[in-house]
C-alpha positions in Angstrom: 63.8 148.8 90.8 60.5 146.7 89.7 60.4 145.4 93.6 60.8 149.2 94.9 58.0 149.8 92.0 56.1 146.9 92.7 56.4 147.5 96.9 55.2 151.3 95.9 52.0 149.7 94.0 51.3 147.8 96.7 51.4 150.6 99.5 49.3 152.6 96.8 46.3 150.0 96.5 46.7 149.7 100.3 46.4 153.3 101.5 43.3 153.6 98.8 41.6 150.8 100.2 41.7 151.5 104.0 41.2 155.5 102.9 37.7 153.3 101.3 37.2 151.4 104.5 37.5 155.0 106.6 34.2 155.2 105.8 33.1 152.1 107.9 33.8 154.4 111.1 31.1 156.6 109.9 31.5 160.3 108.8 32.4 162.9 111.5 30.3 166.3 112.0 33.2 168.0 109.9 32.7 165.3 107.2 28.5 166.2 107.1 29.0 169.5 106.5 31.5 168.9 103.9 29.4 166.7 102.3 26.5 168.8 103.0 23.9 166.2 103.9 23.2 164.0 106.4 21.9 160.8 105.9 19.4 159.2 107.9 18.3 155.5 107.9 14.4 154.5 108.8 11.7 152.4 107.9 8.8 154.4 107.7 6.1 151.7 109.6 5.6 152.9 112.5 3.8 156.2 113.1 3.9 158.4 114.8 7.8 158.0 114.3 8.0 157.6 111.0 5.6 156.9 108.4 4.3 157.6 104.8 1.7 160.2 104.6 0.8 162.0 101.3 3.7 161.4 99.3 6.4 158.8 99.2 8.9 161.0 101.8 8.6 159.5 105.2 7.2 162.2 107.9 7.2 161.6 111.8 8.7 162.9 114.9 11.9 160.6 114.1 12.4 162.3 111.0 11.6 165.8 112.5 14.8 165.4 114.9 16.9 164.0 112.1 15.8 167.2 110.4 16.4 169.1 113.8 20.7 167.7 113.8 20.6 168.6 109.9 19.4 172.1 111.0 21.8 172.4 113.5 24.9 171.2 111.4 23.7 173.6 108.3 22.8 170.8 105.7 20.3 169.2 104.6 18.7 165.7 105.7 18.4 162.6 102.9 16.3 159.7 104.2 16.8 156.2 103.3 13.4 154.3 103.9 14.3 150.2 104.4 13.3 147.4 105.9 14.1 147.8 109.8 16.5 144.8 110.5 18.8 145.5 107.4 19.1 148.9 108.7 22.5 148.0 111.1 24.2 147.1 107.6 23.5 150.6 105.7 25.1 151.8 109.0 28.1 149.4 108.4 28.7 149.9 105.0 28.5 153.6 105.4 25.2 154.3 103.4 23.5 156.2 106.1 25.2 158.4 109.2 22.9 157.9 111.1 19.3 155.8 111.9 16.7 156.9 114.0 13.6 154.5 113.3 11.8 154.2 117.1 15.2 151.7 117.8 15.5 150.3 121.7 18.7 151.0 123.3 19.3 147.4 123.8 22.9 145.3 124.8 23.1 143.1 121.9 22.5 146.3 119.6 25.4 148.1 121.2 27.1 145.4 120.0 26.4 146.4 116.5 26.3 150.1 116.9 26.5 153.0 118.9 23.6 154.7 120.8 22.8 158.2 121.7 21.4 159.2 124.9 18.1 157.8 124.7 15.6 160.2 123.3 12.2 158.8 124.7 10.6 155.7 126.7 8.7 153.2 125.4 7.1 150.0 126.1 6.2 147.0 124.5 2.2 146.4 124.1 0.2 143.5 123.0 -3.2 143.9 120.2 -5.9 141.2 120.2 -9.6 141.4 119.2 -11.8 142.9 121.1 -13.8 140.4 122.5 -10.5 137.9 123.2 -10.2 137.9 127.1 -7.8 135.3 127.0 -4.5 137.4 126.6 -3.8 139.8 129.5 -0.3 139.2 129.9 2.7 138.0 128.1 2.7 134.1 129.4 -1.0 134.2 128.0 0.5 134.1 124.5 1.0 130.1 125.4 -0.3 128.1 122.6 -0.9 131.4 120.2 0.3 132.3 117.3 2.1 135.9 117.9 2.7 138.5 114.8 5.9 140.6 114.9 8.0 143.0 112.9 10.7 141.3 112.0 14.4 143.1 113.9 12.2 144.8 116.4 12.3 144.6 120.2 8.8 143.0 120.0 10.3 140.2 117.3 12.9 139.8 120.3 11.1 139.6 123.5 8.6 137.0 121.7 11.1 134.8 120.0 13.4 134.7 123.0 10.5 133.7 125.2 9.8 130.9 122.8 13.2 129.4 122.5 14.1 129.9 126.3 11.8 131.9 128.5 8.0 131.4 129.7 6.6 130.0 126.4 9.2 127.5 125.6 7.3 124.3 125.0 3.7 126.2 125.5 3.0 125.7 121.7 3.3 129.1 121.2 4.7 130.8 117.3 6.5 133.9 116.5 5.2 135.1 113.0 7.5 137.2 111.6 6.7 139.9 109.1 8.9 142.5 107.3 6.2 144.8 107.6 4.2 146.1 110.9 0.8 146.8 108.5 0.7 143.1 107.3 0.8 141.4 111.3 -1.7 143.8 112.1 -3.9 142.7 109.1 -2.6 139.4 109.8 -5.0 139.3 113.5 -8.0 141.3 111.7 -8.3 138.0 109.2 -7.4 135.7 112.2 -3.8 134.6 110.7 -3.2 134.8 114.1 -4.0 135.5 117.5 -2.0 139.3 118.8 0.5 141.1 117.9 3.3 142.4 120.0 5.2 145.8 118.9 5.6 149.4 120.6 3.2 150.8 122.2 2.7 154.3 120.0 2.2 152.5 116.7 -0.4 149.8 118.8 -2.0 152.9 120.1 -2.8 154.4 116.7 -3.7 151.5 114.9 -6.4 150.6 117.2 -7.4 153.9 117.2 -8.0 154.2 113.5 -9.2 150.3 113.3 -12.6 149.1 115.1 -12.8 145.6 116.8 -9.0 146.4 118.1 -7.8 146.7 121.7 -4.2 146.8 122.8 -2.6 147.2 126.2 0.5 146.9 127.9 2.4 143.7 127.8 3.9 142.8 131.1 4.3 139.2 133.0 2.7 137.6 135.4 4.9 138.8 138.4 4.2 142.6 137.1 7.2 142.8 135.6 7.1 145.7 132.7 8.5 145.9 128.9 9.9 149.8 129.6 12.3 150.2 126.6 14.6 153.7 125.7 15.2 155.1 122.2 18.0 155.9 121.1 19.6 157.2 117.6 22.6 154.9 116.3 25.3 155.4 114.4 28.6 153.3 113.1 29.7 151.1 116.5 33.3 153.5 116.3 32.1 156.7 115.8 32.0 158.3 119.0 33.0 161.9 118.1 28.9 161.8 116.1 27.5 160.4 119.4 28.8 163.3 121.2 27.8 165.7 119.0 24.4 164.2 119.0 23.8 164.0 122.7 24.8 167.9 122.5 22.2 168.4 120.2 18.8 166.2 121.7 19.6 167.1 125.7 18.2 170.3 125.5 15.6 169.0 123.4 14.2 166.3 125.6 14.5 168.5 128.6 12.2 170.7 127.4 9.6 168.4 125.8 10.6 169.6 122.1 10.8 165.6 121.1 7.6 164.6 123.2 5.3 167.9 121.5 6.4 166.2 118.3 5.7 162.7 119.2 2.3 163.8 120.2 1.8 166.2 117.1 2.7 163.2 114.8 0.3 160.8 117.0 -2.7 162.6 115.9 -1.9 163.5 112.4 -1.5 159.7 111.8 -4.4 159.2 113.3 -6.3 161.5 111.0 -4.3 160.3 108.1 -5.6 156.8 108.5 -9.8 157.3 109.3 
């Protein structure tokens, strides 16, 4: 009788802890609307996609499309602002459903998580001083000290052409910062000598900061930085995807996504003069 009691115990604690690890798949559509939020993960830094305007609740076209699914599913969105590369873990441990913070559809990501069609196009641009002539593409960062945000496509592309690619053994340094603002500020004081991140944020903080120019980064060959958006969600939950892409085809097809992108382009623009 105490092993059949023991043996039942056991099965008990069992069953309760994978019921706990269910979560770890990510919640289903059925599961939102039970729950009667959903819960997006971002790091408001990079406007027009997400940023902090007059309070502390991050605005931006990223957050109007999380608000656009929440709509759609009848409940109502909860944003969880963090740093950018510890957002794959709120996804794992099942403290967001979802992130949508300007994220490139890339293959080591899909090893982490899942992707949603992509929801936009990007590219990677580079911001030096004005008057510096001596960066025009990405092989001209040889020797230079290169600010990134730490996680982010741009953090990527430099430190992989460091350890391996055109600027291995040029001298060159990644810089790595948990924050976009501070690399920015980091070439105004002449910490170091450009910055590499997406192309939208580099647009509006040299609009909105004088001495600034920024422009595409490509390579010497003419090879471009094009990059695809995507929202992610827990690596196994494919039923959300689906649901998702349901939801944001219609919406890219008939520019919904890029008005907002635009709309959130100059208000941050405004915001920061």
């Amino acid at each position: 009788m105490k092993r059949i009691i023991t043996a039942a115990l056991v099965l008990a604690m069992l069953t309760a802890l994978l019921a706990g690890c269910g979560g770890s798949k990510g919640k289903t559509v059925e599961d939102i609307k039970k729950a009667g939020k959903l819960v997006m993960g971002t790091d408001a830094a990079w406007a027009p996609f997400e940023y902090i305007a007059d309070s502390d609740t991050p605005v931006g076209s990223d957050i109007d499309l999380a608000q656009a699914l929440a709509d759609h599913w009848g409940v109502k969105l909860e944003i969880v602002n963090a740093a950018f590369d510890t957002l794959p873990q709120y996804l794992d441990n099942g403290s967001v459903d979802i992130v949508i913070a300007a994220m490139t559809i890339t293959e080591e990501r899909k090893e982490q998580m899942a992707f949603s069609d992509p929801y936009t196009i990007s590219a990677q641009y580079i911001i030096v001083k004005e008057g510096d002539g001596s960066v025009q593409t990405i092989e001209d960062l040889a020797g230079k000290k290169t600010a990134v945000h730490l996680g982010t496509t741009g953090d990527f592309l430099v430190s992989e052409e460091i350890s391996s690619g055109c600027l291995k053994d040029t001298g060159a340094e990644v810089v790595q910062y948990k924050n976009l603002t501070e690399g920015c500020l980091a070439l105004q004081k002449g910490t170091v000598d450009a910055v590499v991140l997406d192309i939208l944020p580099a647009q509006n903080f040299c609009a909105v900061n004088e001495g600034l120019k920024c422009f595409e980064a490509v390579y010497r060959d003419g090879s471009s930085t094009k990059e695809e958006y995507g929202i992610a969600v827990n690596k196994a939950n494919t039923e959300l995807i689906a649901a998702i892409n349901e939801i944001i085809k219609p919406m890219v097809e008939d520019g919904t996504i890029e008005a907002s992108i635009e709309k959130h382009k100059e208000l941050a623009s405004l915001l920061e003069q």
